[in-house]
N, C-alpha and C positions, 0 to 999 in steps of 0.2 A: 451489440450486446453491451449493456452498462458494466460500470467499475463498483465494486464496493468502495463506500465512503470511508472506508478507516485503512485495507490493505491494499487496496488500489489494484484488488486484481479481476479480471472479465470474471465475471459471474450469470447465472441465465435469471433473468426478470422473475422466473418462477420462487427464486432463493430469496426472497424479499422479508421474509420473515426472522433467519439467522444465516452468516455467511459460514458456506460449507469451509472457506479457507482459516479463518481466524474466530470467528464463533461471535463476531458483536452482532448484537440485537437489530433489525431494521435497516438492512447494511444499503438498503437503496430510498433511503429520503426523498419523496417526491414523485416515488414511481409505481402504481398501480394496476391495477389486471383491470383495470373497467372498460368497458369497450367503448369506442369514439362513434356515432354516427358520421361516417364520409359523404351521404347522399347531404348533410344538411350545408355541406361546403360548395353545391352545385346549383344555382339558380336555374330551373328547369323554363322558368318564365321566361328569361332572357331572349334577346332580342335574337341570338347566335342559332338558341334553338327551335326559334318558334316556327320556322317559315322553311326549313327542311322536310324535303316530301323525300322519302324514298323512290330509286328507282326498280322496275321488277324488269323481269327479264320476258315477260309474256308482249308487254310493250315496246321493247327492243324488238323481239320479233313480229308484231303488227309492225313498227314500221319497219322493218325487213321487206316485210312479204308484198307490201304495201308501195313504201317508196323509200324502196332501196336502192334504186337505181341514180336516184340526186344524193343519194350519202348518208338520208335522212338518221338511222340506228347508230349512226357515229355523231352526231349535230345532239341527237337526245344520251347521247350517253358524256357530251360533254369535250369528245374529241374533235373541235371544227377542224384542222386542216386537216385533218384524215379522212373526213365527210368531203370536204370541199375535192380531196385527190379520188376518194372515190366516185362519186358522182362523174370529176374530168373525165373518168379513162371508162368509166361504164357508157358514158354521152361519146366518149369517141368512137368507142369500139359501136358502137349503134348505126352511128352516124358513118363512120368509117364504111365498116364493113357493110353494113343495108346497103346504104346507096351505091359503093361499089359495086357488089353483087346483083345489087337492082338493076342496073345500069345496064351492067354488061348479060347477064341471064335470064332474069325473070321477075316480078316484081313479089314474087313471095319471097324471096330470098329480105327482106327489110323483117318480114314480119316473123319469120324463121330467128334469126336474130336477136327483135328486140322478147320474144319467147325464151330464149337461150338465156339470157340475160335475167329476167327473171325467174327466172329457174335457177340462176346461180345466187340472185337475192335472195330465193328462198331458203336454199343451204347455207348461207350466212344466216338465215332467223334462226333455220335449227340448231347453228352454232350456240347463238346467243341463248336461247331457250334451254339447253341441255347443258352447256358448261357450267360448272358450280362453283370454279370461282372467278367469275367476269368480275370483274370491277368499273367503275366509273372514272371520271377523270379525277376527282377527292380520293382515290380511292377507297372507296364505300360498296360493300359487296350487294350485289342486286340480290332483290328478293323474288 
């Protein structure tokens, strides 16, 4: 809040006309009700903002449903070593458990599996699809 120029005491911008404390004329020299445009202080041309694409969440879960199993919905949202751990443990668990199970029972046991597995990518796309406030690694909320 400004001071009046003669009693020196907080005043509301509105009293610009006489101070309710001491009664001089004009008690805020300099300060006016007009409004500022803000938007003309933001160069929208700039190089910062030209080249930001939004991310949406329907594309998080294509590549969910998709290839989610290499990490892919964490790589597009920005999070690589979270892609790169998930992808690890989705490629082990595949590989792991198929070929063991293949090995020792039946050879549908591999494809049982890597089934299993996307079916759990796919419940991570519904994650991503249905949560409203996912964010990206900027933290910028998907649309």
């Amino acid at each position: 809040m400004p001071y009046c120029r003669n009693c020196h005491t907080r005043i509301s911008r509105y009293d610009k006309d006489i101070c309710p404390v001491c009664g001089v004329e004009r008690p805020l020299d300099g300060v006016t009700s007009e409004t500022v445009d803000i938007t003309s202080q933001i160069n929208i041309g700039d190089e910062q903002y030209k080249n930001y694409k939004p991310k949406t969440r329907g594309k998080a879960f294509m590549f969910s449903a998709t290839l989610g199993i290499f990490g892919a919905p964490m790589y597009y949202l920005g999070h690589l070593w979270a892609g790169l751990v998930h992808g690890f443990i989705c490629l082990a668990i595949i590989l792991g458990a198929g070929i063991t199970l293949g090995l020792l029972y039946s050879w549908i046991w591999p494809v049982i599996i890597v089934v299993f597995m996307y079916l759990v990518n796919i419940l991570f796309g519904l994650y991503y699809l249905y949560k409203s406030d996912l964010t990206d690694k900027n933290g910028e909320f998907l649309h």
